[in-house]
C-alpha positions in Angstrom: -19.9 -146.2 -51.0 -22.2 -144.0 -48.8 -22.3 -145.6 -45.0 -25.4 -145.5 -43.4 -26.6 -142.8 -40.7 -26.6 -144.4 -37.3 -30.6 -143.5 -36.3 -29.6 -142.2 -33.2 -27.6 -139.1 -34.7 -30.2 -136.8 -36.1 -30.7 -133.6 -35.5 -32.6 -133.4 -32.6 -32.3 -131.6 -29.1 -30.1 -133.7 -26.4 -31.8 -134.1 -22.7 -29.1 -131.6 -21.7 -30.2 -129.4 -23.8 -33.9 -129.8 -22.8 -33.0 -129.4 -19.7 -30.7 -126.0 -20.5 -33.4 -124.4 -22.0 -36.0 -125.4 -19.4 -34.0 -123.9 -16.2 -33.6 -120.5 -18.2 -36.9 -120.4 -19.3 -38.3 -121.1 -15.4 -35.2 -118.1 -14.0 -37.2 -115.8 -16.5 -40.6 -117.0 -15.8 -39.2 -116.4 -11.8 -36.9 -113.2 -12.7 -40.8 -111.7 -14.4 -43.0 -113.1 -11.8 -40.7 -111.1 -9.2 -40.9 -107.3 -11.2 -44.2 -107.7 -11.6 -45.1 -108.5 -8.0 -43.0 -105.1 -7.2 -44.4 -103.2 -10.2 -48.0 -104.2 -8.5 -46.9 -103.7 -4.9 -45.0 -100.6 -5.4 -48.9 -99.7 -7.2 -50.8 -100.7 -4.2 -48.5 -98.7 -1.8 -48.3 -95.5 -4.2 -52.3 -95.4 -3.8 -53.0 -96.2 -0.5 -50.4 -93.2 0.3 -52.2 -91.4 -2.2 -55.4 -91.9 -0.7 -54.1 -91.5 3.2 -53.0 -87.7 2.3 -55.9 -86.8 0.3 -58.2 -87.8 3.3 -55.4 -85.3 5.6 -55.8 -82.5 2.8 -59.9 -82.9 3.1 -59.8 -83.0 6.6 -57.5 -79.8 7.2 -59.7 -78.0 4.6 -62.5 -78.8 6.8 -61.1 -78.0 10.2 -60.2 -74.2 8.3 -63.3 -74.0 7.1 -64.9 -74.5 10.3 -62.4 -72.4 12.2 -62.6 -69.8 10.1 -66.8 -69.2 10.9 -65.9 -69.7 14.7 -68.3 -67.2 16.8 -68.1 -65.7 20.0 -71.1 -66.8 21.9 -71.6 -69.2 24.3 -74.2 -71.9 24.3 -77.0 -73.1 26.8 -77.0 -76.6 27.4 -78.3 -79.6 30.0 -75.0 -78.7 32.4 -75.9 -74.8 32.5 -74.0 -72.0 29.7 -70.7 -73.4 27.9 -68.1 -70.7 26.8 -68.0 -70.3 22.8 -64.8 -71.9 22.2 -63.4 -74.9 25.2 -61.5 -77.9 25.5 -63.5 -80.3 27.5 -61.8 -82.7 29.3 -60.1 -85.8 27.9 -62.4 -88.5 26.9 -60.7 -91.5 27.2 -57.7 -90.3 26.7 -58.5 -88.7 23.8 -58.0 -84.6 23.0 -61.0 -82.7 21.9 -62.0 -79.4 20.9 -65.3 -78.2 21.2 -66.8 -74.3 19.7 -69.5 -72.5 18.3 -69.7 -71.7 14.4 -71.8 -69.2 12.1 -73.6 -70.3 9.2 -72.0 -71.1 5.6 -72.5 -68.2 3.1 -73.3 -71.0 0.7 -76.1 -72.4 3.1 -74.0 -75.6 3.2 -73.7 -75.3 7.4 -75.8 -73.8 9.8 -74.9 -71.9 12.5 -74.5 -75.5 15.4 -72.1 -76.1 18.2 -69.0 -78.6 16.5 -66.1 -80.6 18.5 -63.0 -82.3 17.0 -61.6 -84.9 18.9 -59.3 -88.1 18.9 -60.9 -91.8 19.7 -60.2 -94.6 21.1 -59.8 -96.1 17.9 -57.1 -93.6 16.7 -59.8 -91.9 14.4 -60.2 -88.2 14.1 -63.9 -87.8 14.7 -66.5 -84.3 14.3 -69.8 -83.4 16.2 -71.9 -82.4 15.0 -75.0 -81.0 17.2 -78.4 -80.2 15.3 -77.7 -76.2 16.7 -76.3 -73.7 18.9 -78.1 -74.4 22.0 -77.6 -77.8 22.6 -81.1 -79.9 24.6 -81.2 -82.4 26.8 -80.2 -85.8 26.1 -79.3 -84.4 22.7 -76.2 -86.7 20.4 -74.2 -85.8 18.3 -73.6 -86.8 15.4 -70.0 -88.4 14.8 -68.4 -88.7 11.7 -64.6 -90.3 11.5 -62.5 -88.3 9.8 -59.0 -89.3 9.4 -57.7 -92.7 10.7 -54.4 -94.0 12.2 -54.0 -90.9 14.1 -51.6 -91.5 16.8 -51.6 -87.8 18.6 -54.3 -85.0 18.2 -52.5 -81.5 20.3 -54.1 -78.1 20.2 -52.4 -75.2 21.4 -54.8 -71.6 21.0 -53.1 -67.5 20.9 -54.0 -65.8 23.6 -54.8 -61.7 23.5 -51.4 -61.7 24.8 -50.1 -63.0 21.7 -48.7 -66.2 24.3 -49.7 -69.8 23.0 -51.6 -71.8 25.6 -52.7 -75.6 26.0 -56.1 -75.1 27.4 -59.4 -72.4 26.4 -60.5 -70.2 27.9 -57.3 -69.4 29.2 -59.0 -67.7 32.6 -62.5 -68.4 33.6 -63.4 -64.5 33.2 -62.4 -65.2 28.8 -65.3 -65.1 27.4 -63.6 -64.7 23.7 -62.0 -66.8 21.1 -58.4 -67.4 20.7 -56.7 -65.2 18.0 -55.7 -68.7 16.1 -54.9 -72.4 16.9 -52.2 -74.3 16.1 -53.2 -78.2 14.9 -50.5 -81.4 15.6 -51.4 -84.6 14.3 -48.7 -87.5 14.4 -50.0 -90.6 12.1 -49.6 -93.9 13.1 -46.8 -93.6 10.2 -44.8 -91.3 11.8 -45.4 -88.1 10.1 -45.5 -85.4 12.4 -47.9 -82.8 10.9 -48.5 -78.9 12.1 -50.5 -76.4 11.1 -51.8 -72.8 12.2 -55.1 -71.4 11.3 -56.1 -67.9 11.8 -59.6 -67.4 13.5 -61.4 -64.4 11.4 -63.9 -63.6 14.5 -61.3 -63.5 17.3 
């Protein structure tokens, strides 16, 4: 004689075992959620350190480029002559570098007095004056470089083959230094140094 199934034993999931398969399904849901929000982080921080060092690579192939059509002559401007190559002084607080420069052989550039210098804002920054011979009330133009630039140090070779922190080295130097020597430290903490040769010293 076949006794009958009690309608409460099928075969059916238990509420412990709903609720088994729940929490592991919501640790892998969590355990995903948490590698992709590294995979996309690790992303985000990968291109914005991509992008910081390409803007250092353009900038220091433009700060060569420029260097390297430095001229010897000095300039006429508002404030009387201006040697070819000088540091002004510090603009608040910031370093700056200001110097005469020849024409591109491409015909890019002109021949125009140029400065580097660091802002206020942390922010490499060029001048650009419209030429040599700078009129009154003339502005530059200002273009910002690189950004979160924490220190911006020059030091220039001397004929005497001695680095110094200031040019002209002696108010009777009417020449270019025989190459500078570039320090940047980013906001980051790199500290970055380069030398560049100056082909018209």
């Amino acid at each position: 004689m076949n006794t009958p199934r009690n309608a409460g034993s099928g075969s059916g999931f238990t509420l412990i075992e709903l609720l088994s398969a729940l929490l592991i399904l919501s640790l892998l849901a969590l355990m995903s959620y948490r590698g992709l929000s590294a995979v996309i982080q690790t992303r985000e921080h990968v291109a914005q350190e991509t992008a910081k060092w390409r803007n250092i690579a353009a900038f220091f192939a433009r700060f060569e480029h420029d260097v390297h059509l430095a001229m010897p002559r000095a300039v006429r401007s508002a404030g009387g002559s201006a040697p070819a190559w000088r540091t002004p002084p510090a603009i608040a607080g910031s370093s700056r570098l200001e110097f005469s420069r020849f024409a591109s052989t491409d015909g890019a550039d002109s021949a125009r007095r140029i400065a580097y210098g660091l802002n206020a804002q942390q922010e490499i920054e060029l001048w650009l004056w419209p030429g040599l011979d700078i009129a009154p009330n003339t502005v530059p133009e200002r273009h910002a470089l690189v950004d979160k630039v924490t220190t911006f140090e020059l030091r220039y070779l001397d004929a005497s083959m001695a680095w110094v922190e200031a040019w002209p080295a002696a108010a009777s130097d009417t020449q270019i230094p025989r190459a500078v020597q570039l320090r940047l430290v980013l906001a980051s903490g790199e500290n970055i140094v380069r030398i560049f040769e100056l082909k018209s010293a």
